[in-house]
C-alpha positions as CSV (number, residue, x, y, z in Angstrom):
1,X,-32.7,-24.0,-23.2
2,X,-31.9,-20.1,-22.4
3,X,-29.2,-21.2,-21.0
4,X,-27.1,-22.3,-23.5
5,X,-27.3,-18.4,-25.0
6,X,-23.9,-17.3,-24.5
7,X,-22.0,-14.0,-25.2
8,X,-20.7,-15.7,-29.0
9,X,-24.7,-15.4,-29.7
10,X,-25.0,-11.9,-28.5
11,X,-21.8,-10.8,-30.3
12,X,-23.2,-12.6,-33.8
13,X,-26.6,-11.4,-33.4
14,X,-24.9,-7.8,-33.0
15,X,-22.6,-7.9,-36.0
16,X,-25.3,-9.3,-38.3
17,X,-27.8,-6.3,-37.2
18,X,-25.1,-3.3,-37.4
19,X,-23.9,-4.6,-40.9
20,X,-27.2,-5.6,-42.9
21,X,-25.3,-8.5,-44.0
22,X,-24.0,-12.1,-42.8
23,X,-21.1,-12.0,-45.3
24,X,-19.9,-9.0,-43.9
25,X,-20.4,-9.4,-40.4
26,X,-18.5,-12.8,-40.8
27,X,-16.0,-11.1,-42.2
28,X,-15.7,-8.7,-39.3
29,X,-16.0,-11.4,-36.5
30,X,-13.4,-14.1,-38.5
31,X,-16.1,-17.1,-39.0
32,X,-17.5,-18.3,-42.1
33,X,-20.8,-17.4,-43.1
34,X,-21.9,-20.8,-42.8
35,X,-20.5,-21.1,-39.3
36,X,-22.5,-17.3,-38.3
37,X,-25.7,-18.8,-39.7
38,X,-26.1,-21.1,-37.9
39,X,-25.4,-19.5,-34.3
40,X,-28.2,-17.0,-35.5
41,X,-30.4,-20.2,-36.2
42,X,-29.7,-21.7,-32.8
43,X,-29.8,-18.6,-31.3
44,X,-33.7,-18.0,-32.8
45,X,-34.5,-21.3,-32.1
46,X,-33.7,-21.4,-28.9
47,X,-35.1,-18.6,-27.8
48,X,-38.2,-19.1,-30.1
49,X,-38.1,-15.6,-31.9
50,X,-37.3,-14.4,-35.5
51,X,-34.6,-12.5,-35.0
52,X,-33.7,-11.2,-39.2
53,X,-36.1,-11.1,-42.1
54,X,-34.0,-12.9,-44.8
55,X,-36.2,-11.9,-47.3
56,X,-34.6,-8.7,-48.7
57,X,-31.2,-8.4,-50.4
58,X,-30.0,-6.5,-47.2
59,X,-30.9,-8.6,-43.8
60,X,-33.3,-6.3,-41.4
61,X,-34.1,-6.6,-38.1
62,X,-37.3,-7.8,-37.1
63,X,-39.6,-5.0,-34.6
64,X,-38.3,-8.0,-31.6
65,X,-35.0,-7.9,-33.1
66,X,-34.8,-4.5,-32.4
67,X,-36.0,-3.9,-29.2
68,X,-33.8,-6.8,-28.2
69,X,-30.5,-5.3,-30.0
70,X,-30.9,-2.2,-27.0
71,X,-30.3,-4.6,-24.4
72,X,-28.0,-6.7,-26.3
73,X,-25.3,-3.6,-26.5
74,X,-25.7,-2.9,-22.8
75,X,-25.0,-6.9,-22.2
76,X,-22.0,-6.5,-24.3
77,X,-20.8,-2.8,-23.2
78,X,-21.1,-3.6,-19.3
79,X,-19.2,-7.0,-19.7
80,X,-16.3,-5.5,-22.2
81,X,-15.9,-3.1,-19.6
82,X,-15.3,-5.2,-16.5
83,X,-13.0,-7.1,-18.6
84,X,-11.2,-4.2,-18.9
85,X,-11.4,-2.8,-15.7
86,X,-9.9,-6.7,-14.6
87,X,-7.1,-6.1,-16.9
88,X,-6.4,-2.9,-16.2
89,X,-6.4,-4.2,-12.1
90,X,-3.4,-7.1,-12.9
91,X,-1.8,-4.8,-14.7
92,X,-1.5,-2.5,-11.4
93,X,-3.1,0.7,-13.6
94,X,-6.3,0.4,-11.7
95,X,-7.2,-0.1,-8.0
96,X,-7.1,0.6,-4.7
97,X,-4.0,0.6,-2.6
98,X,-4.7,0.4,1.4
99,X,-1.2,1.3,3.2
100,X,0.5,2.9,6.3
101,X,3.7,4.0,7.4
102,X,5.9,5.8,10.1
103,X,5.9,9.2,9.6
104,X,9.2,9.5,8.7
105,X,9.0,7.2,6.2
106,X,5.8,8.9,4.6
107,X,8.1,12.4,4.8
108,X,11.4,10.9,3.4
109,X,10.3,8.6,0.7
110,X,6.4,7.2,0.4
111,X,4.8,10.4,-0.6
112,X,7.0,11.0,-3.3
113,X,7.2,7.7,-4.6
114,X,3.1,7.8,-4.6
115,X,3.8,11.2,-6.1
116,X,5.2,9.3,-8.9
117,X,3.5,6.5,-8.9
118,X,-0.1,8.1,-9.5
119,X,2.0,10.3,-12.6
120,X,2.4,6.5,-14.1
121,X,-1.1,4.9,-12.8
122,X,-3.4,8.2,-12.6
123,X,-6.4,5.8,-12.1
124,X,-4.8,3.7,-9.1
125,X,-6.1,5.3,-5.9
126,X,-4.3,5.3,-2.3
127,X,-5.1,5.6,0.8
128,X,-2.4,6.1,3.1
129,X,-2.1,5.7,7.5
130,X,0.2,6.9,10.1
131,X,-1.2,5.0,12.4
132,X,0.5,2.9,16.1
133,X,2.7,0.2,15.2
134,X,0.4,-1.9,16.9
135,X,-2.8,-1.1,15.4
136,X,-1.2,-1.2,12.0
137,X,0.4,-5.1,13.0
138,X,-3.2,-5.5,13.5
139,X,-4.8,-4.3,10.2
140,X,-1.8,-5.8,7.9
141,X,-3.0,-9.2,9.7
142,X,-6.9,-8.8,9.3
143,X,-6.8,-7.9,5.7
144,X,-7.3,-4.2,6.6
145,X,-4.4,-3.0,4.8
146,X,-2.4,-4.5,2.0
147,X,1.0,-3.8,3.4
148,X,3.0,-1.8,6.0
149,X,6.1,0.2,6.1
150,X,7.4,0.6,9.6
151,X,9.1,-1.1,12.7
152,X,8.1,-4.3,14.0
153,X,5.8,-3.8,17.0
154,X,5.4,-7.4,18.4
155,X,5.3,-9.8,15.6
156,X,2.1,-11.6,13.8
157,X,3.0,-15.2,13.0
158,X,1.0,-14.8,10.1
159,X,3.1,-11.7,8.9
160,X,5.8,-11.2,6.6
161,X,8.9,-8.8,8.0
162,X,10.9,-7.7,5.0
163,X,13.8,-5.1,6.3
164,X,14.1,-2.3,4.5
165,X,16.0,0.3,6.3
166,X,18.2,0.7,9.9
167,X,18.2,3.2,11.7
168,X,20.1,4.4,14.8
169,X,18.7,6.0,18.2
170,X,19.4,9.3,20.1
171,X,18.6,12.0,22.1
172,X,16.1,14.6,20.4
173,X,16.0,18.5,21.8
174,X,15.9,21.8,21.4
175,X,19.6,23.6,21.2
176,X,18.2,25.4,24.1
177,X,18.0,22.1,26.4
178,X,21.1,21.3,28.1
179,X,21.5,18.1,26.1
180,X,21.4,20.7,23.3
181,X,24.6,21.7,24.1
182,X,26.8,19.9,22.1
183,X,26.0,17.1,19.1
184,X,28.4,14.2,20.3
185,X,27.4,10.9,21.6
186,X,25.8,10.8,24.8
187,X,25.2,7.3,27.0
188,X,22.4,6.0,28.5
189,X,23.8,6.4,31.9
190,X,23.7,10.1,31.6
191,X,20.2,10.4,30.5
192,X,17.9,11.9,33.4
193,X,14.6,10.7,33.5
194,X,12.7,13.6,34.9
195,X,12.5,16.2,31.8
196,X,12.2,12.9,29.5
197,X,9.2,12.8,27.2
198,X,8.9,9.0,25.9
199,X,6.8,7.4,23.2
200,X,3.3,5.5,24.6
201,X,3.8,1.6,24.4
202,X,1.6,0.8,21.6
203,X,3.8,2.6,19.4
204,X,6.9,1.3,18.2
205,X,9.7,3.7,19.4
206,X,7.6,3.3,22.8
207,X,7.5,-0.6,22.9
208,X,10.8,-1.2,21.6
209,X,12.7,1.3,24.3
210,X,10.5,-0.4,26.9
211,X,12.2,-3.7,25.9
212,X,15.6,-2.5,24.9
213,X,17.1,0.3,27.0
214,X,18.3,-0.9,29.8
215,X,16.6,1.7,32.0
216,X,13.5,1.1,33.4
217,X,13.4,4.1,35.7
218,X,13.0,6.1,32.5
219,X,9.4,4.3,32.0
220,X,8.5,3.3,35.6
221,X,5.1,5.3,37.3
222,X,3.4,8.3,35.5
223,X,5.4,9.8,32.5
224,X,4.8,12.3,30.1
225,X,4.2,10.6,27.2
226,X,3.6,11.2,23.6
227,X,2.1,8.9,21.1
228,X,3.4,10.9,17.2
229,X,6.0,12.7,16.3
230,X,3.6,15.4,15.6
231,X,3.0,15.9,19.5
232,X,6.5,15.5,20.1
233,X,7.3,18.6,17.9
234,X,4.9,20.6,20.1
235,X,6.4,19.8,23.3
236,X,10.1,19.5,22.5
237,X,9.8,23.1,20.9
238,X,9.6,24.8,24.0
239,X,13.1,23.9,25.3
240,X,12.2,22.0,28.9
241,X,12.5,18.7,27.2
242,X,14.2,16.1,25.3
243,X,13.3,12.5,23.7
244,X,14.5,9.8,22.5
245,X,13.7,8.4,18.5
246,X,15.5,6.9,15.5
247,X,17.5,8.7,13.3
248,X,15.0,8.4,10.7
249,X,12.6,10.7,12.3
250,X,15.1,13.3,13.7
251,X,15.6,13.6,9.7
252,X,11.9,15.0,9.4
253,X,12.2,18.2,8.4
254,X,9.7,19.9,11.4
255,X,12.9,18.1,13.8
256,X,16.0,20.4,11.9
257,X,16.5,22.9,14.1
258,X,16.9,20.4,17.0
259,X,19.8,18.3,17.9
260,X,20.3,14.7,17.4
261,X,22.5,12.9,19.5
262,X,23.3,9.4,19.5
263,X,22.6,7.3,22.3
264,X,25.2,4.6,23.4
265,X,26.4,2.2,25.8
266,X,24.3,0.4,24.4
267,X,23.9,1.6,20.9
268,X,20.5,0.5,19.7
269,X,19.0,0.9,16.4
270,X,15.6,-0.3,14.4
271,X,14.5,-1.7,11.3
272,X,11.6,-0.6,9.2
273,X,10.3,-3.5,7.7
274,X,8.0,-4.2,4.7
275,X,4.9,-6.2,6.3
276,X,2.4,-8.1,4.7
277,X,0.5,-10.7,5.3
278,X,2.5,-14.4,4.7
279,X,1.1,-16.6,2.0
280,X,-0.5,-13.7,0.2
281,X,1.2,-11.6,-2.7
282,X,0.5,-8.3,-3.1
283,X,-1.5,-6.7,-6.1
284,X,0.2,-5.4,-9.0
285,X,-0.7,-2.4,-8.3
286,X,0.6,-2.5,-4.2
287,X,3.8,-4.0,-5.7
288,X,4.4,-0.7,-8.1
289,X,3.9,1.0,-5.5
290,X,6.2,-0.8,-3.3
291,X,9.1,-0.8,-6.5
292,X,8.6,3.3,-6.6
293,X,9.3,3.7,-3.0
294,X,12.6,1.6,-3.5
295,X,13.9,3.3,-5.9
296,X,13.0,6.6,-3.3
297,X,15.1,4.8,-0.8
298,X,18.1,4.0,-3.4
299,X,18.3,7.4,-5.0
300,X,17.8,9.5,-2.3
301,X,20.5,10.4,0.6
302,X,20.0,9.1,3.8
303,X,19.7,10.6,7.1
304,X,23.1,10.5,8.9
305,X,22.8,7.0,11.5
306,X,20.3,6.0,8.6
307,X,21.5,2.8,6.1
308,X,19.7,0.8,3.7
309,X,19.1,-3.3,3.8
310,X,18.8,-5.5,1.6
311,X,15.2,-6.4,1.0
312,X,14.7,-10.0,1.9
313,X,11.4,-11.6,3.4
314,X,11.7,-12.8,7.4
315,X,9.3,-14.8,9.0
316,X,7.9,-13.1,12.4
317,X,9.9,-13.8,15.5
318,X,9.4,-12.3,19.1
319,X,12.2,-10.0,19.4
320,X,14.9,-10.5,22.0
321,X,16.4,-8.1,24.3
322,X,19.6,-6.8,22.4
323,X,21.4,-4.5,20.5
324,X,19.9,-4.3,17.4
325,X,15.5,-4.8,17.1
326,X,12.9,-3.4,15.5
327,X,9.0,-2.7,16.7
């Protein structure tokens, strides 16, 4: 039956035709002649065609033989290939590596370490998100993205939080603000909330201050809100208002000439977290990736306000009112 044709047929029926000879194309594929025989006899036999005419000192293909021999080398050639390309894929130097981040984590350490990475794995390909920390929570859980690097939003049961970083918060402005003043701490008591520009809720800076603050008149009715640090740039720039984000992103470089000011009484801070999905490792090449963009975070300096944590997996867990959290 046709069916019992396998690649070992193809391969001997190759061999024999490019070398003219069973003795050498044994040699070549590390059988004894006796053993190559007779998968060419099965092989004719089973698919009821001559496939050599023996009855020259060299072997020749039959006119079947080599119209057959055409298809035979495509068989071959488009299977060794996908082998390859398989290898090449758990070996993490082929792919395609679905990700997002916080912007400031893009800035201060992903795009270098893909930088890097693609100089080591040129044929591995990224695609890379800045995107809310609740759409991304989202995405990591639906199989959308292979991992995340940012704050915890509000927690997927079925996710994986591995801290990476900590960050602290404070008060964002231009030197021209009144807040701009001066660079020591300020407390949340002193904070006005009419010239403050916070962060929409679905993001995490947004969702976490909503939470954690203390001061719900600074998020209560119609507020100017932004949803990127992006926008935030544009409207701090012109001096009528300040905001509040981690130290992290106050480190960007389109925030230096602002002024950073911690925020205390109570001092908050959040953690950027690995996430991916639980029960599910990451490709080789997503965890290349991932070992380039620690050695970012080891070797370069932090942010002042900015420390690094050791990296060990936490299940998801709603996040209290407190201190310390993360989106």
């Amino acid at each position: 039956m046709l069916r019992n044709i396998s690649l070992r047929h193809l391969r001997c029926f190759v061999a024999v035709a490019e070398a003219g000879s069973f003795t050498v194309a044994a040699s070549r594929l590390y059988l004894t002649q006796s053993s190559l025989t007779a998968t060419i006899q099965q092989f004719e036999e089973t698919v009821g065609v001559k496939l050599f005419d023996r009855s020259t000192r060299r072997v020749a293909m039959t006119n079947e033989a080599v119209r057959f021999k055409v298809e035979a080398d495509k068989i071959l050639s488009h299977f060794d290939g996908a082998l390859s390309d398989l290898q090449a894929f758990s070996q993490g130097r082929q792919g395609h590596i679905r990700i997002a981040a916080a912007a400031s984590v893009i800035e201060h350490f992903l795009a270098s370490a893909a930088h890097a990475f693609k100089t080591e794995y040129p044929d591995t390909t990224i695609s890379l998100r800045d995107a809310g920390a609740e759409l991304v929570e989202t995405m990591v859980a639906g199989g959308d993205l292979d991992f995340a690097v940012t704050s915890r939003h509000r927690g997927h049961d079925d996710l994986v939080y591995t801290p990476l970083l900590e960050d602290r918060y404070g008060v964002v402005c231009d030197p021209r603000h009144r807040y701009g003043a001066s660079r020591k701490p300020l407390r949340w008591a002193e904070l006005d909330p009419a010239d403050y520009v916070s962060f929409s809720p679905d993001t995490g800076i947004g969702a976490f201050l909503r939470q954690n603050a203390g001061r719900a008149d600074m998020f209560s009715g119609l507020r100017d809100e932004i949803s990127s640090t992006t926008s935030l740039h544009a409207v701090l720039r012109l001096g009528a208002s300040y905001a509040i984000i981690p130290a992290l992103a106050a480190g960007m470089g389109q925030f230096a000439p602002f002024v950073f000011r911690e925020v205390t009484g109570p001092r908050l801070s959040r953690e950027i977290c690995l996430i991916s999905r639980k029960l599910r490792a990451l490709s080789p090449s997503s965890a290349h990736l991932l070992a380039f963009m620690r050695r970012a975070i080891d070797e370069r300096p932090l942010p002042p306000g900015v420390k690094a944590l050791g990296a060990r997996p936490q299940p998801a867990r709603r996040q209290p009112a407190g201190k310390r959290a993360a989106r």
